[in-house]
N, C-alpha and C positions, 0 to 999 in steps of 0.2 A: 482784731481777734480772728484767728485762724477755723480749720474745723474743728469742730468737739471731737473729745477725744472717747472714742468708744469702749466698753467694759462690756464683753458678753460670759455670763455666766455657761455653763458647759451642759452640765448634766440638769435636761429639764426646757434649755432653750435651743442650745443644737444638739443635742445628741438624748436619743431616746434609749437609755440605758438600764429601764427597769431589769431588764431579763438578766445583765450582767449582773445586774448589784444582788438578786434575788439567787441567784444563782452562787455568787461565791462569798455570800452572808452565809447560804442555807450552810456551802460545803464548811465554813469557817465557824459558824453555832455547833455543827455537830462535832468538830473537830477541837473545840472546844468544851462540848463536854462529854471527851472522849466516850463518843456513841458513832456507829457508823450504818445511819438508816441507809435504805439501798432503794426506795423512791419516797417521795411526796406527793402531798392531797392537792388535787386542783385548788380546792376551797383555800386551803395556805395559800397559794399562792395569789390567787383575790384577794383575800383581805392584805397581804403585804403588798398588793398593788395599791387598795385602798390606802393604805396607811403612809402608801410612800412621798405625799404631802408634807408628813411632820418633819423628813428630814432635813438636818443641817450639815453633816460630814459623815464620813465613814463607820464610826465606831456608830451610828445611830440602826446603821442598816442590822447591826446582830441584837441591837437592843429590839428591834422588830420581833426576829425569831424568835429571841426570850419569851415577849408580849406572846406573839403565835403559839408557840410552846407553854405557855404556861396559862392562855386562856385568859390573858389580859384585855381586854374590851378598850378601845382607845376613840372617843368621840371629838376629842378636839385638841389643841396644841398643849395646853393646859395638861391633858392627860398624859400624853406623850412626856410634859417637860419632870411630872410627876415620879415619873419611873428612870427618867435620868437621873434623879435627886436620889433614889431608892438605891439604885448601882453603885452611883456613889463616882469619883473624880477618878480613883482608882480602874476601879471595875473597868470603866470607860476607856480608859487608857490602854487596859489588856483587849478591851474588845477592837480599837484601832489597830493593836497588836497586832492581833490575832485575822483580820477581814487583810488588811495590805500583805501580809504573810502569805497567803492564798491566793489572794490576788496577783501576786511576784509570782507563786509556781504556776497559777495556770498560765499565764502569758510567757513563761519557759519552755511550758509543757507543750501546753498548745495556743501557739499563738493565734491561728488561724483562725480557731474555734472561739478564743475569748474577744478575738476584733468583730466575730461576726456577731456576737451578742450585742454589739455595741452598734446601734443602727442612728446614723444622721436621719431627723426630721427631715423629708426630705423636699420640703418648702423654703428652708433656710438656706440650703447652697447656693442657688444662683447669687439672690444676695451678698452671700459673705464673698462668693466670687468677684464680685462687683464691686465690692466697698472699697473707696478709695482713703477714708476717712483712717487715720492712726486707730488701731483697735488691739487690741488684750485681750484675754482669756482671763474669768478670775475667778476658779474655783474651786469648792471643797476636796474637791479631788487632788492625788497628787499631782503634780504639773509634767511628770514624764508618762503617765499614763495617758490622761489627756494626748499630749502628746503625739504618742503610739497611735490613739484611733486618729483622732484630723492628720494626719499623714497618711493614713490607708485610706482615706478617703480621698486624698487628690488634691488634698492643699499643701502648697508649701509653706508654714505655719513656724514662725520660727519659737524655739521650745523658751528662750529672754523673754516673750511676749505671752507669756503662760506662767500664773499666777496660783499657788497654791494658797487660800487665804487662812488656812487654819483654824484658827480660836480667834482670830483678830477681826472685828467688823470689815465686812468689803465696804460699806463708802467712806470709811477710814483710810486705808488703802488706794480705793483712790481718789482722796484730797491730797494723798501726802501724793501722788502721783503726777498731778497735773500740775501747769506753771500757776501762778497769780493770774495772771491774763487768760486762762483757757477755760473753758468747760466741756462739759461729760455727760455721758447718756450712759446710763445704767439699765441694762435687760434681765432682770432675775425671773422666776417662777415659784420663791419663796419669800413670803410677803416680810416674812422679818427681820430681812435685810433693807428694807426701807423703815423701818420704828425707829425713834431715837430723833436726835439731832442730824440733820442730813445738811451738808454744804450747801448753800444755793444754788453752786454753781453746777450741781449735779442734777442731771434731768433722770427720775426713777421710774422707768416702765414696767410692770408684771405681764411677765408672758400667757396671755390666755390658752396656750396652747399644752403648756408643760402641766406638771405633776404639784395644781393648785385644787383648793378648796374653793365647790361653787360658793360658799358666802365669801370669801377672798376677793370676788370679782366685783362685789356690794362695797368694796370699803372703800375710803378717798386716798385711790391712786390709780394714777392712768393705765388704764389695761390695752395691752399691744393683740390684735390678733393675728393670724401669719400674712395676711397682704396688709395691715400696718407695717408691720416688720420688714416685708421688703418696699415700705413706701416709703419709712425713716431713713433704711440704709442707704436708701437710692439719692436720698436729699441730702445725705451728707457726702 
């Protein structure tokens, strides 16, 4: 058996991207309902820092601003998955719309500006520098965004090896990924990407570093911290 095959999630384990997502949520709620504030409360944007744990993809981030906006209180995943259910499959759908729609003009617009929002943790480079081990990209994000930022960053990062996982579970994705004979290290910072049935052959770490919940770090799964992270990459 060869090396294990690496799966790093994006947003949360290399790339520190609250500000981006906070940013072109805020421009894509308000644009959404046709209103055009002209600034924002520090406190907003605290609490959708806090909040930004419950994420799982894109349309979640304007389900925030709603939450902000409308003075919705969100103590745990529970509550968060409450108000997905309240929007409805639809709703959700316009709001994916509607956040990658913004998302596309500001990096037209200004690219410069929305790569700087998007800041590498900057403990995990040497590492991924380093990594010799076959590794992927796999997450909620679209995969040519992703993309954009680890190339302004100095990797050459090929965009095959970047994974948009959608609606479809990531250790779904990669079982169907790897051979019979291989196994996997899985890096997330959302814990509910490890619930469910998980392959054996997948090894699943939580990033203690990213956009978790301190009880997150009490549950039974092995928590990575950033010189973990570069002591696994290095042994692979």
């Amino acid at each position: 058996m060869g090396k294990p095959v690496v799966f790093l999630d994006f947003d949360g384990v290399i790339c520190d991207s609250v500000d981006e997502c906070f940013v072109s949520s805020w421009m894509s709620y308000s644009h959404y309902r046709e209103s055009e504030p002209t600034e924002v409360s520090l406190s907003d944007y605290q609490t959708f820092r806090s909040y930004r744990p419950f994420i799982r993809g894109g349309a979640d981030y304007l389900l925030l601003q709603r939450c902000i906006d409308l003075g919705i209180h969100l103590s745990n995943q529970d509550d968060f998955d409450r108000q997905v259910e309240i929007v409805g499959e639809k709703g959700m759908d316009e709001f994916h719309r509607q956040f990658y729609a913004i998302r596309t003009e500001l990096l037209k617009k200004d690219k410069a500006f929305w790569l700087k929002l998007n800041r590498f943790f900057p403990e995990v480079k040497q590492p991924l520098h380093s990594l010799t081990a076959p590794a992927w990209i796999l997450t909620t994000k679209e995969a040519s965004f992703a993309h954009e930022i680890i190339i302004s960053q100095g990797f050459d990062w090929s965009l095959d090896k970047i994974i948009c996982s959608g609606k479809e579970r990531k250790v779904e994705i990669i079982e169907n990924i790897i051979e019979k004979d291989q196994s996997a290290v899985f890096i997330d910072d959302q814990i509910d990407h490890f619930t469910g049935r998980v392959d054996p052959r997948i090894s699943c770490y939580l990033a203690s570093w990213g956009y978790v919940k301190p009880e997150w770090l009490k549950e039974d799964v092995e928590v990575l911290t950033l010189e973990g992270f570069a002591e696994l990459l290095g042994s692979l």
